[in-house]
N, CA, C and O of each residue as an XYZ file, in Angstrom:
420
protein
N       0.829     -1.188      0.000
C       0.000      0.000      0.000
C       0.870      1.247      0.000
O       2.031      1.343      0.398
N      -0.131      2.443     -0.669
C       1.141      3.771     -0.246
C      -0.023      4.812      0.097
O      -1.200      4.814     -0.263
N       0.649      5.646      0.862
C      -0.139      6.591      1.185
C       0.128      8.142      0.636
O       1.255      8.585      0.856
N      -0.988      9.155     -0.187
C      -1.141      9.914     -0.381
C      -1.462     11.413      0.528
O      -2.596     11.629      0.953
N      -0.449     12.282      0.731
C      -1.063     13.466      1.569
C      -1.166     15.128      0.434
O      -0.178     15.651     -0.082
N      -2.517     15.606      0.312
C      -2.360     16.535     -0.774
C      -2.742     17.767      0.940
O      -3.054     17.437      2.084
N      -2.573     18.787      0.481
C      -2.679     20.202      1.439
C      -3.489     21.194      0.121
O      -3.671     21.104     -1.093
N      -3.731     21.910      0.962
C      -4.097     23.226     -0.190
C      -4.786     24.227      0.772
O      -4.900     24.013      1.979
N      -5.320     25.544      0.023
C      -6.056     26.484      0.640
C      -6.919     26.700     -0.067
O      -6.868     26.460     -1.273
N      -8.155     27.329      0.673
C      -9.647     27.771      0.083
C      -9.061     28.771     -0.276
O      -8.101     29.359      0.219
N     -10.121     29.112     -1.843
C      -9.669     30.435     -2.631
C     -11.254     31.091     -3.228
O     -11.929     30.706     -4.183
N     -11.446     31.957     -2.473
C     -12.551     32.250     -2.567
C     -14.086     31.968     -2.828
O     -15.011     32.422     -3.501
N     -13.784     30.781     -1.747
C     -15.002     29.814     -1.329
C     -14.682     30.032      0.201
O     -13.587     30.205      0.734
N     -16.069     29.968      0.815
C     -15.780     29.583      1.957
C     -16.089     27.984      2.711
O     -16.539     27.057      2.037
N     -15.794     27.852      4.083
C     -15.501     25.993      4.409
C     -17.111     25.742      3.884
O     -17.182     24.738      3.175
N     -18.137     26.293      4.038
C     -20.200     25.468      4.022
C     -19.513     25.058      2.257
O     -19.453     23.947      1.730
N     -19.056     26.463      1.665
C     -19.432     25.929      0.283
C     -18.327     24.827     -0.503
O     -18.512     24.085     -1.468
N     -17.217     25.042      0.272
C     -16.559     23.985      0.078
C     -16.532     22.053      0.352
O     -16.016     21.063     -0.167
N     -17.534     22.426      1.607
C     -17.853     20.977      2.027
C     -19.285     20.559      1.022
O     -19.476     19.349      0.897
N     -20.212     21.443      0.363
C     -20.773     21.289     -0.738
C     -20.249     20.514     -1.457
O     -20.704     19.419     -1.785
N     -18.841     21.176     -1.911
C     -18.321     20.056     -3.535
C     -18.191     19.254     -3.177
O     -18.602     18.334     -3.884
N     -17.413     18.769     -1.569
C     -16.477     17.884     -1.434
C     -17.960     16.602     -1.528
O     -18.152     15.558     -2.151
N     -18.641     17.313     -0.667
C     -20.243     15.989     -1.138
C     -20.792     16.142     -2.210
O     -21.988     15.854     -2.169
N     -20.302     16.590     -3.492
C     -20.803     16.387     -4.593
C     -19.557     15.518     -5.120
O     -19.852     14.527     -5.789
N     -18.109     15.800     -4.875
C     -16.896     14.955     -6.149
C     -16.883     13.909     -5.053
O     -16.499     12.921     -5.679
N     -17.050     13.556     -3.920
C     -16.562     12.187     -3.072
C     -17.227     11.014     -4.244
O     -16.674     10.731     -5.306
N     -18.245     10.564     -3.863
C     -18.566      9.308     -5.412
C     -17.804      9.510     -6.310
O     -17.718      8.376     -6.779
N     -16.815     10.484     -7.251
C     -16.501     10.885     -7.777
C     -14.366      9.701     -7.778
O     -13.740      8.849     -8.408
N     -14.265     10.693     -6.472
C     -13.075      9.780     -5.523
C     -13.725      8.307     -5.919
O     -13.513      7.511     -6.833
N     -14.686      8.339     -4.701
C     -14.524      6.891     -4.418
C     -14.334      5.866     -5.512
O     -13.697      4.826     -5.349
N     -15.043      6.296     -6.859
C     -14.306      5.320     -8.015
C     -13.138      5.345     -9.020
O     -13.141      5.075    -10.221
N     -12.177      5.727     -8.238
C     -10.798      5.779     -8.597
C     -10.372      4.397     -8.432
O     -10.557      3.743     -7.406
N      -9.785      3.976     -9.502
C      -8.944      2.504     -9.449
C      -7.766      2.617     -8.348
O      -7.013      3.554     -8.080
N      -7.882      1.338     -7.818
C      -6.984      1.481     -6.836
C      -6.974      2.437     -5.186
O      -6.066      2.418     -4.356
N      -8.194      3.154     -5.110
C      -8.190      4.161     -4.094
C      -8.846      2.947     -2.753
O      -9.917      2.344     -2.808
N      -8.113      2.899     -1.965
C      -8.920      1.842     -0.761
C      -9.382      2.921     -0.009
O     -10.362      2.596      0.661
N      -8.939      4.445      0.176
C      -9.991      5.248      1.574
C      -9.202      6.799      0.821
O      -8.132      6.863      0.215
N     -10.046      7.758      1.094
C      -9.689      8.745      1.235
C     -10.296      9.781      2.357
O     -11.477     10.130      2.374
N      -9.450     10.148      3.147
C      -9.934     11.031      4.445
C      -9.713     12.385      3.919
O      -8.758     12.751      3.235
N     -11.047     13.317      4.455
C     -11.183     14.320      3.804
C     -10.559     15.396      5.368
O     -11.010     15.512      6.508
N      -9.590     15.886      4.799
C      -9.203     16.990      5.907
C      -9.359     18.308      6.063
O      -9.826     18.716      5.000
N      -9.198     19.351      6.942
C     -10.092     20.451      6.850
C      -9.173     21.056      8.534
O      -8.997     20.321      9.506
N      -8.814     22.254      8.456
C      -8.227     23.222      9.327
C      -8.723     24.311      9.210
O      -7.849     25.175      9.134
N     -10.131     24.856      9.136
C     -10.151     26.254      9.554
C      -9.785     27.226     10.006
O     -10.258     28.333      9.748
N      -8.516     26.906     11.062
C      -8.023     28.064     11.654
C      -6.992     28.621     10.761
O      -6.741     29.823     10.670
N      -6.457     27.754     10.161
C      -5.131     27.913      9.273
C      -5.200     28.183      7.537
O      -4.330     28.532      6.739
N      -6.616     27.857      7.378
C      -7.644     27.442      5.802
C      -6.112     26.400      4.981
O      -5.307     26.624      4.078
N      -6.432     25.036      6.118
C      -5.687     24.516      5.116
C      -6.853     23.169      4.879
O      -7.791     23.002      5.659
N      -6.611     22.301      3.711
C      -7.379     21.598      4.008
C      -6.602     20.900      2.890
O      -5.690     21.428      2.253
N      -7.326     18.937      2.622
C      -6.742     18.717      1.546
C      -7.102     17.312      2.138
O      -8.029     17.440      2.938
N      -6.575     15.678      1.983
C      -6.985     14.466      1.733
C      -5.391     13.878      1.947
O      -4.306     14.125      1.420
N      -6.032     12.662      3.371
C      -5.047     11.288      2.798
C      -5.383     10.225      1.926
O      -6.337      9.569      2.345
N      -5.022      9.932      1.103
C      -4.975      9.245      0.171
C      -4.865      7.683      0.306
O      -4.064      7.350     -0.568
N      -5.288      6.565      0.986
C      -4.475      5.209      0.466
C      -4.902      4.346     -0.269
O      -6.036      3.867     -0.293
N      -3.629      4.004     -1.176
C      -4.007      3.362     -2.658
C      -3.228      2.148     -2.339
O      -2.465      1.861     -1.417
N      -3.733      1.413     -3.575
C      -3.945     -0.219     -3.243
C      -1.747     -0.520     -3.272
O      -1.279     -1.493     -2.679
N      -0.852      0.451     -4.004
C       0.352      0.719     -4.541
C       0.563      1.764     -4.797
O      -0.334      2.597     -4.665
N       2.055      2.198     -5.347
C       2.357      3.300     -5.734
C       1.886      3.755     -6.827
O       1.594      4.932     -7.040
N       1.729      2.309     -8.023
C       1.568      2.960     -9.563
C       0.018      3.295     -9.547
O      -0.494      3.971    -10.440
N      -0.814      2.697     -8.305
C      -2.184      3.615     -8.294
C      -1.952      4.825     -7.941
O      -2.213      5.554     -8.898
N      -1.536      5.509     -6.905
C      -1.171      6.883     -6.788
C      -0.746      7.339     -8.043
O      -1.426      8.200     -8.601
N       0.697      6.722     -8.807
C       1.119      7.649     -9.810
C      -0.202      7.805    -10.739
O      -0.706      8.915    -10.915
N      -0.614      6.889    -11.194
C      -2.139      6.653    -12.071
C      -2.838      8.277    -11.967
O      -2.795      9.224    -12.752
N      -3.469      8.106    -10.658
C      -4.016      8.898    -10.034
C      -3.251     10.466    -10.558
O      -3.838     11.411    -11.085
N      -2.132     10.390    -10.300
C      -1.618     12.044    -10.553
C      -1.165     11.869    -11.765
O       0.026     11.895    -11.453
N      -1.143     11.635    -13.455
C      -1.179     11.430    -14.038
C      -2.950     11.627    -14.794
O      -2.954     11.516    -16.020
N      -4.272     11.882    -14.165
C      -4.668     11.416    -14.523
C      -5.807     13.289    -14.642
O      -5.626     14.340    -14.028
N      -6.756     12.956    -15.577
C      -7.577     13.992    -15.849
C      -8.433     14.605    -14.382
O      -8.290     15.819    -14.242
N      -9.126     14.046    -13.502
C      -8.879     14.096    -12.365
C      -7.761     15.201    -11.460
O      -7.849     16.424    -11.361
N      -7.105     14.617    -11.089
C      -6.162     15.144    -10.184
C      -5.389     16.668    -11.212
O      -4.992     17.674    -10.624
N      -5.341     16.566    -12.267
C      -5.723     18.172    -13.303
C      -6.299     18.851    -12.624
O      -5.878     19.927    -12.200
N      -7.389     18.353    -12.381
C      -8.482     19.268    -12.337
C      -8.384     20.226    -10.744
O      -8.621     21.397    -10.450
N      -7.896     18.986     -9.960
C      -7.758     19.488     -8.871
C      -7.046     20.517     -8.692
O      -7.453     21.596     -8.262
N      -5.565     20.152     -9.118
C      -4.474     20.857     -9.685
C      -5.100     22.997    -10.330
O      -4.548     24.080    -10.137
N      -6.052     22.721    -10.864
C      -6.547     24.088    -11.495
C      -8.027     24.519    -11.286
O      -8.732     25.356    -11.850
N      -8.245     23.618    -10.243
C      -9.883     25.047     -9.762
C      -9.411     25.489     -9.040
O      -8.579     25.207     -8.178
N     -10.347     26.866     -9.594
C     -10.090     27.696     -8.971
C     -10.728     28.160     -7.129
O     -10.781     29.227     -6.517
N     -11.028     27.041     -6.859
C     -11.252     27.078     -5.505
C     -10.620     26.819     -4.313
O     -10.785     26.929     -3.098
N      -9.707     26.372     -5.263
C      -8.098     25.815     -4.314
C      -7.061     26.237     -4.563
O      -6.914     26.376     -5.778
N      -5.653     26.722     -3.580
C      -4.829     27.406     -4.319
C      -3.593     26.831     -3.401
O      -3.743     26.749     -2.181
N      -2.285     26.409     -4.075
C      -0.948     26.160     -3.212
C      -1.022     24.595     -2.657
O      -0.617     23.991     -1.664
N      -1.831     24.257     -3.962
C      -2.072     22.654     -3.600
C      -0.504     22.009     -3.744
O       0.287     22.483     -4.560
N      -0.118     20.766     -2.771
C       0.903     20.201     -2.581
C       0.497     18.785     -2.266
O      -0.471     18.524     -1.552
N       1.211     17.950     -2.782
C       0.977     16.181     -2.992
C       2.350     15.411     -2.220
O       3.494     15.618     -2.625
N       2.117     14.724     -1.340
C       3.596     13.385     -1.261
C       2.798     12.373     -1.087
O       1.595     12.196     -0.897
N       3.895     11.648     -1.211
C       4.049     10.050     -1.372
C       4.489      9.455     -0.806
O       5.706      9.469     -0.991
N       3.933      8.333      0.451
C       4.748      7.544      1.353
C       4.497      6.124      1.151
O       3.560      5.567      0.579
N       5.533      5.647      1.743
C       5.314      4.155      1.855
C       4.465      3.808      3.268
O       4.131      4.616      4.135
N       4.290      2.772      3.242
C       3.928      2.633      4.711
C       4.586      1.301      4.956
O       4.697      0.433      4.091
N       5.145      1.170      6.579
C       5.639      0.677      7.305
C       4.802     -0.158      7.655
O       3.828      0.405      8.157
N       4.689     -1.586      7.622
C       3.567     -2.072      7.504
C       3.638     -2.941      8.828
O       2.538     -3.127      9.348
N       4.873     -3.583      9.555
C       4.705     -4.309     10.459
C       4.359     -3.209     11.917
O       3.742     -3.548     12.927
N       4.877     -2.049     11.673
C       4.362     -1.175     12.886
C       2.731     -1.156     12.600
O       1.952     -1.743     13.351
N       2.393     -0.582     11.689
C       1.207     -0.045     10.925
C       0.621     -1.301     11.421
O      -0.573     -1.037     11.283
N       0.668     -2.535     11.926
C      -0.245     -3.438     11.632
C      -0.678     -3.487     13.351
O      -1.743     -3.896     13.812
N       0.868     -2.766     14.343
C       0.491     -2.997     15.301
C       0.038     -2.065     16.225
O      -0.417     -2.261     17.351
N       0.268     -0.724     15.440
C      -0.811      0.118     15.814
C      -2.048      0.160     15.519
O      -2.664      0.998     16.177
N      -2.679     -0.447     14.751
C      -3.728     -0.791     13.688
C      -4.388      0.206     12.986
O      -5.556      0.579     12.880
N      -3.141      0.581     12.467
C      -3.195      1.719     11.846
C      -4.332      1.816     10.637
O      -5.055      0.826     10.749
N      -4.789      2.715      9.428
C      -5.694      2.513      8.550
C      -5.276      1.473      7.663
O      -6.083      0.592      7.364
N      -4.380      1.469      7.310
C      -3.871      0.694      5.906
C      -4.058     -1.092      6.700
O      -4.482     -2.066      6.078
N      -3.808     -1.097      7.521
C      -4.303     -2.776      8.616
C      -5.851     -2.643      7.949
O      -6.415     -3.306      7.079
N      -6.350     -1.291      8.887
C      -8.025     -1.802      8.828
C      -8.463     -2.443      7.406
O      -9.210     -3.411      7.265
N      -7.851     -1.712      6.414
C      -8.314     -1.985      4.733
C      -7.911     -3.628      4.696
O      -8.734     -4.468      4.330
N      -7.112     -3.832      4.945
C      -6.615     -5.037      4.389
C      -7.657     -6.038      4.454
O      -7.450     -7.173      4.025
């Protein structure tokens, strides 16, 4: 499994109308090849907000950012200073914290 962390800021939306889209594109997410969970994150105090990502591998993530999709994200204009990494996950800790990537399995 690998895990995805994107960040970004609201750009002239505020959080009601932003949690709008996010419940209009989630179905949207959820049928991404390869996507096992995506957690939707949100900091008001700071207006940061943005998604962990975990995909079934890496070449689903790369897929994923490669893909018409994650463009898009990349250029609305409702988001601005968007930033993406890429981790592995540690899987024998991860299993004994029971961490998310355990729960999926």
């Amino acid at each position: 499994m690998h895990i995805q962390v994107v960040n970004f800021q609201l750009n002239g939306v505020n959080q009601e109308e932003y949690i709008k889209l996010c419940e209009e594109e989630a179905p949207t997410f959820a049928a991404i090849p390869g996507l096992l969970s995506k957690v939707w994150l949100a900091d008001p105090a700071t207006n940061t907000y943005g998604g962990v990502y975990t995909w079934r591998d890496r070449q689903a993530m790369e897929d994923y950012i490669q893909s018409e999709l994650f463009h898009a994200v990349l250029t609305a204009p409702e988001i601005a200073g968007v930033t993406s990494r890429g981790f592995a996950i540690l899987e024998g800790p991860t299993r004994v914290t029971r961490g998310l990537a355990e729960a999926i399995v």
